[in-house]
C-alpha positions as CSV (number, residue, x, y, z in Angstrom):
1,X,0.0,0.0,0.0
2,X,1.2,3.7,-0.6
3,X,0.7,6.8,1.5
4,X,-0.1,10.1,-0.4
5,X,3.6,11.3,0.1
6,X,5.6,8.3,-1.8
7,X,5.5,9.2,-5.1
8,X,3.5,7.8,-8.5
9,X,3.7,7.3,-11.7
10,X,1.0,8.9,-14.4
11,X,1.2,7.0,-17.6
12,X,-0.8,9.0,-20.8
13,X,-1.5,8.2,-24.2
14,X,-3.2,9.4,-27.8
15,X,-3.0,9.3,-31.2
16,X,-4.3,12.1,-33.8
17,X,-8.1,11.4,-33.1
18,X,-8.2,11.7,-30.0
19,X,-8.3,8.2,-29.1
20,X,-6.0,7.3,-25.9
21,X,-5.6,6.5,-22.3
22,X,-4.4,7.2,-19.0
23,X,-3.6,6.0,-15.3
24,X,-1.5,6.3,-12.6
25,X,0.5,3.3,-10.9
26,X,2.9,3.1,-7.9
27,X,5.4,1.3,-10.1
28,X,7.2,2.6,-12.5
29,X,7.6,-0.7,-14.4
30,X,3.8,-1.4,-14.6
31,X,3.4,2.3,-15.8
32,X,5.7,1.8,-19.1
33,X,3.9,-2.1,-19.6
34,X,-0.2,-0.1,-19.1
35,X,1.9,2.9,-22.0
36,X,3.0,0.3,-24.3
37,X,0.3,-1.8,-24.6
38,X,-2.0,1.5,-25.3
39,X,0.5,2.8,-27.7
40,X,0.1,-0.5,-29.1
41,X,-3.9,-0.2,-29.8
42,X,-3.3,3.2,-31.2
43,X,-2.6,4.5,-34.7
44,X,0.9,4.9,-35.9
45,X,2.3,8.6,-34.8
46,X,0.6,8.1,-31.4
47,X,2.3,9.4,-28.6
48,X,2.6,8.5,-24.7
49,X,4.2,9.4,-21.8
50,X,5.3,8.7,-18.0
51,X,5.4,11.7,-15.3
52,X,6.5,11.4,-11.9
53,X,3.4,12.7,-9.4
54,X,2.5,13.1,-6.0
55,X,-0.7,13.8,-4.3
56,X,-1.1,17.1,-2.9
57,X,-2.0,16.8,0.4
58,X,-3.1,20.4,1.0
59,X,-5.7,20.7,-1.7
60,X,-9.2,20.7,-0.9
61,X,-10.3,17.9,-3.5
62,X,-7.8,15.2,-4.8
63,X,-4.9,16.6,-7.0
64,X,-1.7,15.7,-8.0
65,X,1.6,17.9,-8.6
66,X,3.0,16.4,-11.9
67,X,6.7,16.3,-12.3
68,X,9.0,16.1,-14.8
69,X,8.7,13.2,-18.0
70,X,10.4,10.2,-16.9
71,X,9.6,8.5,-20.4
72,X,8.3,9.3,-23.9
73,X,7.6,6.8,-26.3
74,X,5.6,7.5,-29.7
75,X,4.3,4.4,-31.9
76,X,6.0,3.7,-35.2
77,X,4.4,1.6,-37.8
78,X,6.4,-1.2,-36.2
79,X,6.0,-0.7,-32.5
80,X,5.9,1.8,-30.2
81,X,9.7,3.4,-29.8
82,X,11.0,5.1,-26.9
83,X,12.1,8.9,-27.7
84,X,14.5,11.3,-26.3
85,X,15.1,14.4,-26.2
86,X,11.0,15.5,-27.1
């Protein structure tokens, strides 16, 4: 189980119609399996990424701080490719 001050993972992902997903995991691992497999269902140029989050405990409804990118990934024709420097 996590506490609201160990961090997460937010895993997003969409292609040019508008078609994607999104989540947020404790692991980091799981985040970039839930990315890939989306990316995977999506059309070619899609793109996806993982941020680091944590909940803000001083916010009057649920919210999370996002933090930097920790991975970017966009889907070729092939498979979906991990990106740097985006």
């Amino acid at each position: 189980m996590f506490s609201d001050s160990d961090g997460f993972y937010a895993w997003t992902a969409s292609d040019e119609s508008g078609r994607g997903a999104c989540g947020i995991t404790g692991e980091p691992g799981r985040a970039a399996a839930l990315l890939s497999r989306t990316l995977g269902l999506l059309a070619p140029g899609a793109m996806g990424t993982v941020r680091l989050v944590r909940l803000d405990r001083l916010a009057r409804h649920p919210t999370y701080i996002y933090g930097p990118t920790v991975l970017c990934v966009r889907r070729t024709a092939q498979a979906p490719t991990i990106v740097t420097g985006e």
